[in-house]
C-alpha positions as CSV (number, residue, x, y, z in Angstrom):
1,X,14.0,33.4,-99.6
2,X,14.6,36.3,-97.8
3,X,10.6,37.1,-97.8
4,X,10.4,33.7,-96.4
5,X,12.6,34.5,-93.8
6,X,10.9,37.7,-92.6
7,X,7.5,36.7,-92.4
8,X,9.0,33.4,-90.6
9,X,10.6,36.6,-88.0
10,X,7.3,38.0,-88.0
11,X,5.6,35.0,-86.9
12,X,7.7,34.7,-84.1
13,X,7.5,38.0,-83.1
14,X,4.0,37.9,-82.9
15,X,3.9,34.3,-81.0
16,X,5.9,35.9,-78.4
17,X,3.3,38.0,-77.2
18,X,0.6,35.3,-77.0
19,X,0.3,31.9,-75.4
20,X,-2.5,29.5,-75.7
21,X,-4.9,27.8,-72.9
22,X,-6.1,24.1,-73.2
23,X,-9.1,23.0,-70.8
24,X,-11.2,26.3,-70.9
25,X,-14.8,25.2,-71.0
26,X,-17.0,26.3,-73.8
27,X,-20.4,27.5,-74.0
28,X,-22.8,28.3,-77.0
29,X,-22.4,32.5,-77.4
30,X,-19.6,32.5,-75.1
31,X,-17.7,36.0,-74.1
32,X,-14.3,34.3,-74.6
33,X,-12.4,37.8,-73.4
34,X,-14.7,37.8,-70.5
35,X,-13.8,34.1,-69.2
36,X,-9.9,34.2,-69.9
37,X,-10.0,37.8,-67.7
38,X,-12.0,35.3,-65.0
39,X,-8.9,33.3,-65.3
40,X,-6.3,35.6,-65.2
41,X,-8.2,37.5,-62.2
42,X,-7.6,33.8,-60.2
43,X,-3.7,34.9,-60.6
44,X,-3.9,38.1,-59.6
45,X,-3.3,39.6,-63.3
46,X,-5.1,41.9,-65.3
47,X,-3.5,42.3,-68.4
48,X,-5.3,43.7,-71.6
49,X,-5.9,40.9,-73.6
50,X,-7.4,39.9,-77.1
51,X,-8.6,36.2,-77.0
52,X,-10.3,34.1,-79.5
53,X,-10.8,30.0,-80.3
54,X,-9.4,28.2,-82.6
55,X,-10.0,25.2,-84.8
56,X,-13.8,23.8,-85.6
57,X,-16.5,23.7,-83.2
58,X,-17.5,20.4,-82.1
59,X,-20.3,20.1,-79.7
60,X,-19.4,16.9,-78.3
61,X,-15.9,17.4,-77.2
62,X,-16.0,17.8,-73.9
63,X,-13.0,19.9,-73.3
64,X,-13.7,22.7,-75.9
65,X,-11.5,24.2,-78.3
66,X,-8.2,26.2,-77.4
67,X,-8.3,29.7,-76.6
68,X,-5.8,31.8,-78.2
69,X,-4.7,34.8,-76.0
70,X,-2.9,38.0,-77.1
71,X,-1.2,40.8,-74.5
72,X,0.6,43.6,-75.2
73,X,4.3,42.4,-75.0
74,X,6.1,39.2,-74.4
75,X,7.1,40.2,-70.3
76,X,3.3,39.5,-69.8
77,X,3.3,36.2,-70.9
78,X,6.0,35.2,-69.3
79,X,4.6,36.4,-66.1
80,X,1.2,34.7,-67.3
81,X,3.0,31.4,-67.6
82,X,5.4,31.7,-64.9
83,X,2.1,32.0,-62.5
84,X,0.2,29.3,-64.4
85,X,1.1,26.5,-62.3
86,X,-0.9,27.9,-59.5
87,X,-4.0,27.3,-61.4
88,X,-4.2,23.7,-60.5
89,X,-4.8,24.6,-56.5
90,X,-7.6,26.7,-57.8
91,X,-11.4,24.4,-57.8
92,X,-12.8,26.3,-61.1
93,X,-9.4,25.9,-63.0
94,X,-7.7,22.9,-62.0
95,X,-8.0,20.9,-65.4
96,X,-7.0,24.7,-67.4
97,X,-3.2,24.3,-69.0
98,X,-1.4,27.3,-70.4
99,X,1.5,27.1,-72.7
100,X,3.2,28.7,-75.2
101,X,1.9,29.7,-78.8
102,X,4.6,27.6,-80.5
103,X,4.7,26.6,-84.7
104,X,4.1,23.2,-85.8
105,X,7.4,22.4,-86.1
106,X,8.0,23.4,-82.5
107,X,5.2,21.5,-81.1
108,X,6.3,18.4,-82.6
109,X,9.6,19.1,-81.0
110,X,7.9,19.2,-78.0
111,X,6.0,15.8,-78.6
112,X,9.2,13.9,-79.4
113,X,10.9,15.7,-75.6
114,X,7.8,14.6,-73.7
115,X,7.8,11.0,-75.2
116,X,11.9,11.2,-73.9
117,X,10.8,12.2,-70.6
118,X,7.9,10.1,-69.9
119,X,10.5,7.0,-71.0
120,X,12.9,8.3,-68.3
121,X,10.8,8.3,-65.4
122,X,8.9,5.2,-65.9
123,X,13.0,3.7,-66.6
124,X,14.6,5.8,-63.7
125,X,11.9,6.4,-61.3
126,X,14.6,7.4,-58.3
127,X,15.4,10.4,-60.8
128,X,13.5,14.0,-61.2
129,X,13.4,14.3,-64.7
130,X,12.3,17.5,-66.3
131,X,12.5,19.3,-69.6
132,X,15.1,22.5,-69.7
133,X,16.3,24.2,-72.5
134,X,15.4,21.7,-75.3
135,X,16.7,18.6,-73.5
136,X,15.2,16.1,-71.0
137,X,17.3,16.6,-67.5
138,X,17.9,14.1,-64.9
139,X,18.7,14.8,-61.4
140,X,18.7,12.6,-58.4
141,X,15.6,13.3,-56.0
């Protein structure tokens, strides 16, 4: 048990200085560190990074598969993710999300919130509703 609980420490310790991107394009003999510095460059960052994809390769998807992106400490992605949201003004990146690298568990967490929220605003739509802090939050616009 208390192995268990370690390597579950570890884990977190090393999600915390990664996050993932959805939306990134793929190409056949792609430079994956090459096009995620592209990306950061468009938010004035230039962090040292180690990026890679995960899952299968499937030639017909037409997204691509996630990009998993490591820094050097846990301040850098929040500063990644904290100037995310200015990707979508950008022409080249506007369909790119960055989030998190969370577990399994966590993701389906996640899920289960954004099913709440997308409820709440079709049901209250004179409300700003919003996830915060592992809850949906309502507030009036």
């Amino acid at each position: 048990k208390q192995w268990y609980q370690r390597r579950v420490r570890v884990e977190e310790k090393d999600r915390s200085t990664s996050f993932m991107i959805f939306g990134l394009q793929e190409e056949q003999n792609e430079k994956v560190g090459e096009k995620v510095g592209e990306l950061l460059l468009e938010l004035n960052l230039k962090p040292q990074i180690e990026a890679c994809r995960i899952g299968t390769s499937n030639s017909d998807a037409a997204q691509g598969r996630p990009v998993k992106v490591s820094v050097g400490s846990c301040s850098t992605v929040m500063e990644i993710l904290s100037k995310a949201k200015f990707l979508k003004d950008t022409e080249r990146y506007n369909k790119v999300f960055l989030s998190p690298d969370l577990t399994r568990e966590q993701r389906a967490e996640r899920k289960k919130l954004v099913i709440e929220l997308k409820k709440k605003t079709t049901t209250e739509p004179n409300k700003r509703h919003f996830i915060r802090g592992g809850c949906v939050v309502s507030v009036d616009k």
